[in-house]
C-alpha positions as CSV (number, residue, x, y, z in Angstrom):
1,X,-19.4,-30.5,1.9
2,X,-19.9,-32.3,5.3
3,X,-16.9,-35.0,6.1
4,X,-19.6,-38.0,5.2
5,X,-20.6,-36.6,1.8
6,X,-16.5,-36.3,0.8
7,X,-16.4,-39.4,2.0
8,X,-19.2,-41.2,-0.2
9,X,-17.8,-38.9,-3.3
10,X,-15.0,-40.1,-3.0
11,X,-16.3,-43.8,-2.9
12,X,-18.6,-43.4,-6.0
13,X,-16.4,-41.0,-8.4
14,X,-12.6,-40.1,-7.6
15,X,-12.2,-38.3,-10.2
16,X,-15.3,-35.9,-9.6
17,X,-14.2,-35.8,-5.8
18,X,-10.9,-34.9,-7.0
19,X,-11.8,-32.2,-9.5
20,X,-14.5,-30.7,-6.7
21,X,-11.6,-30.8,-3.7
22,X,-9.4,-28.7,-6.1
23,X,-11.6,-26.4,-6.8
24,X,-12.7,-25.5,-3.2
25,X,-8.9,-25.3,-1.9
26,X,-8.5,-21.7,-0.8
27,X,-5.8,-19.7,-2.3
28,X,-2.6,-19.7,-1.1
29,X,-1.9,-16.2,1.0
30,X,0.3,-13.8,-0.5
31,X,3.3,-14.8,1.8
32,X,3.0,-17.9,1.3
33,X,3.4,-17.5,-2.4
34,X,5.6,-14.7,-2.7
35,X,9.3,-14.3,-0.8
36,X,8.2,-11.1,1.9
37,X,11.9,-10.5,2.7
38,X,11.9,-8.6,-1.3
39,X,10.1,-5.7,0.7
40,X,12.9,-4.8,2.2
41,X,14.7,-1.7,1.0
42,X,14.2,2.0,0.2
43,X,11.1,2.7,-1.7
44,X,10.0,6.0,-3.3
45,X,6.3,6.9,-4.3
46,X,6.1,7.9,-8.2
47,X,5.0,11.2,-8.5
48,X,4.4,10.0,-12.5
49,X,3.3,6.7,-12.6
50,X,-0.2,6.2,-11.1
51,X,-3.8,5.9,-12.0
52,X,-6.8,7.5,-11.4
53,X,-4.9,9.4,-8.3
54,X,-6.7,13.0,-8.6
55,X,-10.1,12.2,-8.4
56,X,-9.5,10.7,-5.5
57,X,-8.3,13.4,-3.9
58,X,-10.9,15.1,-5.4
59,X,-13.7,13.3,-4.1
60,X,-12.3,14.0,-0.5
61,X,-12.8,17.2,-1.4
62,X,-9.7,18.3,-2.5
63,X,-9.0,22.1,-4.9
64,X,-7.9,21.0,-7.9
65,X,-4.5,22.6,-6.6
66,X,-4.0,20.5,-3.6
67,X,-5.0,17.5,-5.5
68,X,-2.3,18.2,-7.7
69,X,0.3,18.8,-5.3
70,X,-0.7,16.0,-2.9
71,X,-0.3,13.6,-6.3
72,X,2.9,14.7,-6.6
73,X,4.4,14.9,-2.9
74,X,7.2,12.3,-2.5
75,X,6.3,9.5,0.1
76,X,8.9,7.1,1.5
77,X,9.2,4.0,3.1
78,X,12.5,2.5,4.2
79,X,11.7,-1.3,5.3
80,X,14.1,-2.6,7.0
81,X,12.5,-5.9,8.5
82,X,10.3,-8.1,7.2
83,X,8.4,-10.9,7.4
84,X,5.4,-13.3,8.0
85,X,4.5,-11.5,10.7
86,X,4.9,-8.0,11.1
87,X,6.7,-4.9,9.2
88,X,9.5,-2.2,10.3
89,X,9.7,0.8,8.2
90,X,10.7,4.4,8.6
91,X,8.1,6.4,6.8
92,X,9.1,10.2,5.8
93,X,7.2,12.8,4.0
94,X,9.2,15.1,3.4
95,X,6.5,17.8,2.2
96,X,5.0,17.9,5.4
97,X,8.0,19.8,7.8
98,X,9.7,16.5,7.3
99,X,7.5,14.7,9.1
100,X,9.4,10.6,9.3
101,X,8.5,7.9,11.7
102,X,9.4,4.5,12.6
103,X,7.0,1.7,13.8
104,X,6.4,-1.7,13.3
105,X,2.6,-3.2,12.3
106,X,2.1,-6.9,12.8
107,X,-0.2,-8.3,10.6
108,X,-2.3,-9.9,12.9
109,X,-6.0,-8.6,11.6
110,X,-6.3,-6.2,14.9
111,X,-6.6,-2.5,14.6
112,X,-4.0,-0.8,16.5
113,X,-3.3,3.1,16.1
114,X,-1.9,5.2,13.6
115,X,1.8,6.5,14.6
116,X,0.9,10.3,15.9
117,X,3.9,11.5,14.1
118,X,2.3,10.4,11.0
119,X,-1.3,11.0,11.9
120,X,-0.8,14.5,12.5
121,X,-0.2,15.2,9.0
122,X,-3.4,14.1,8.4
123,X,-4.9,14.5,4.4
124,X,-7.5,12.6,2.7
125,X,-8.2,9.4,4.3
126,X,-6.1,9.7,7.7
127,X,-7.7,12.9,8.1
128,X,-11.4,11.2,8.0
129,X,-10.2,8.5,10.3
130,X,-12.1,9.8,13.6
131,X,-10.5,6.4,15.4
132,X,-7.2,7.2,14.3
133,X,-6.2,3.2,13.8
134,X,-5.7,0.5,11.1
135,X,-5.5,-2.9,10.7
136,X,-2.5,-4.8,8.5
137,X,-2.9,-8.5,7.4
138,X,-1.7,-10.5,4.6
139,X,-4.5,-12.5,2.3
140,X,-4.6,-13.8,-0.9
141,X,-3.9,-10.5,-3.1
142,X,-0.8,-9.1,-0.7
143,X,-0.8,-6.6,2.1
144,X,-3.8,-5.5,3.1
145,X,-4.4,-2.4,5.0
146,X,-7.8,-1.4,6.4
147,X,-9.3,1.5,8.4
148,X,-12.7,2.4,8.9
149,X,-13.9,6.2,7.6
150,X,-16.9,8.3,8.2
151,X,-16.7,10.2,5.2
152,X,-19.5,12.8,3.6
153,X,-21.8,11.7,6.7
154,X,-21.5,8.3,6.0
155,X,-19.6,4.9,6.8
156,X,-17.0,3.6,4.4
157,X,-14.2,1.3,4.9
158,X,-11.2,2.1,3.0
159,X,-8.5,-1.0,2.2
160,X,-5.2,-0.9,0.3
161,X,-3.1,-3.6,-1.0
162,X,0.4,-3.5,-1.5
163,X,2.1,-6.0,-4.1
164,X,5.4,-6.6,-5.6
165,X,5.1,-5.8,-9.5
166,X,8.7,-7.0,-9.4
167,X,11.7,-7.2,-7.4
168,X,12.0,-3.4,-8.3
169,X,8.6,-1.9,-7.8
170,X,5.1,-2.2,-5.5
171,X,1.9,-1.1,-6.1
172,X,-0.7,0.1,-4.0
173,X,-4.7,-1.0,-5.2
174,X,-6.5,1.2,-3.4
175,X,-10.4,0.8,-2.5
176,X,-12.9,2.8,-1.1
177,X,-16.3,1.6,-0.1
178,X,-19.4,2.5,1.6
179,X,-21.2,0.7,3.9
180,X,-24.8,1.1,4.0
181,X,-27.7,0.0,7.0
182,X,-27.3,-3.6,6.2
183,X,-23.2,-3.8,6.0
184,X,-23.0,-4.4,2.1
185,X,-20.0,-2.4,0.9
186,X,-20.3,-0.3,-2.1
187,X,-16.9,0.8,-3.7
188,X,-17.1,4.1,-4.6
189,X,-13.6,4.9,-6.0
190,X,-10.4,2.7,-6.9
191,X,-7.1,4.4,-7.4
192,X,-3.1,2.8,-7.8
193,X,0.1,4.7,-6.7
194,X,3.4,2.7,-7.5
195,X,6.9,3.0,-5.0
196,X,9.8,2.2,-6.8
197,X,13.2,0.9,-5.1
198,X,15.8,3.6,-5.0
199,X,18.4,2.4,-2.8
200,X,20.4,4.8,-1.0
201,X,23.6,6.0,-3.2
202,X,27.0,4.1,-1.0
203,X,29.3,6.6,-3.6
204,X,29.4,9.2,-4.7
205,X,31.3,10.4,-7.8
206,X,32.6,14.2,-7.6
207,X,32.5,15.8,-10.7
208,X,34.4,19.3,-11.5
209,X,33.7,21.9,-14.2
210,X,36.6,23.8,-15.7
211,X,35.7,27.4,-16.0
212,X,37.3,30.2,-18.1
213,X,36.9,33.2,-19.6
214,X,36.9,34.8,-23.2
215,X,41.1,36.0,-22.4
216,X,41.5,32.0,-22.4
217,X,41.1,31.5,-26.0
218,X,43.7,32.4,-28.6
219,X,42.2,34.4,-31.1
């Protein structure tokens, strides 16, 4: 609606004005709705909880074998500042000759590139990124990361959003779509992981087995 026609609306029927204003109010971003400094912590990818994981490695291409094991590979990201703004996090895979960087993204909408460290590892989706970049932002379902993919000789774009389930656990929508001549987006396949906090252990408690052998026992 143009300012004038609000304006008349609101002469003629409040209540309809109201009702209408309500209803176009955009949403609320994700960090404006939900406390960002609770992604801060230790959290560890399930290698049990997640849905529809091995076809998507599968439809990268994937042997059944490596789709397996990739689906199983423990992922970790150690936030340790967050906010509004931007994102620091230590990310380790430990499956790949322990391969762990720190970087910061800022979720300003821009692509910027993909920590070598990281993208040298490359599987599935990093590997298919020829421009080696991705964007972070937050919108109205959480934190959204995008890259761009040419995959199976065509354009897709693939965007993943991270959540808070709870205080305790985040999880990853994940989206693939293609893009065709005109620039309508197609998905193609939808997957979920879930990372759970596992804080690192402060103590620890030593615990000692007695041993001893048959001669110890009185017959």
């Amino acid at each position: 609606l143009k300012h004038q026609d609000i304006r008349s609306l609101l002469c003629s029927s409040p209540h309809i004005a109201t009702a209408h204003l309500v209803l176009m109010a955009p949403e609320k971003l994700y960090c404006d709705r939900v406390d960002v400094s609770l992604f801060h912590g230790r959290w560890v990818r399930s290698d049990s909880k997640y849905e529809n994981w091995e076809n998507y490695m599968l439809w990268y291409g994937m042997d059944d074998d490596k789709a397996r094991e990739e689906t199983i590979e423990p992922q970790i990201h150690i936030i340790t500042a967050a906010s509004k703004e931007q994102m620091t996090l230590v990310h380790q895979l430990p499956w790949r000759a322990g391969a762990q960087a720190e970087y910061t993204v800022r979720m300003d909408g821009e692509f910027h590139p993909i920590p070598q460290a990281l993208f040298k590892t490359a599987r599935t989706s990093w590997q298919a990124n020829k421009r080696a970049d991705w964007m972070h932002k937050f919108d109205e379902k959480g934190l959204l990361c995008e890259q761009h993919l040419p995959v199976k000789g065509k354009p897709h774009v693939l965007r993943y959003w991270r959540s808070l389930v709870s205080a305790n656990e985040i999880m990853v929508n994940v989206h693939l779509y293609e893009v065709d001549a005109s620039g309508q987006e197609k998905e193609v396949i939808h997957t979920i992981r879930y990372f759970q906090r596992i804080p690192f252990k402060e103590k620890w408690t030593a615990a000692a087995a007695q041993f001893f052998s048959g001669m110890d026992v009185a017959e």
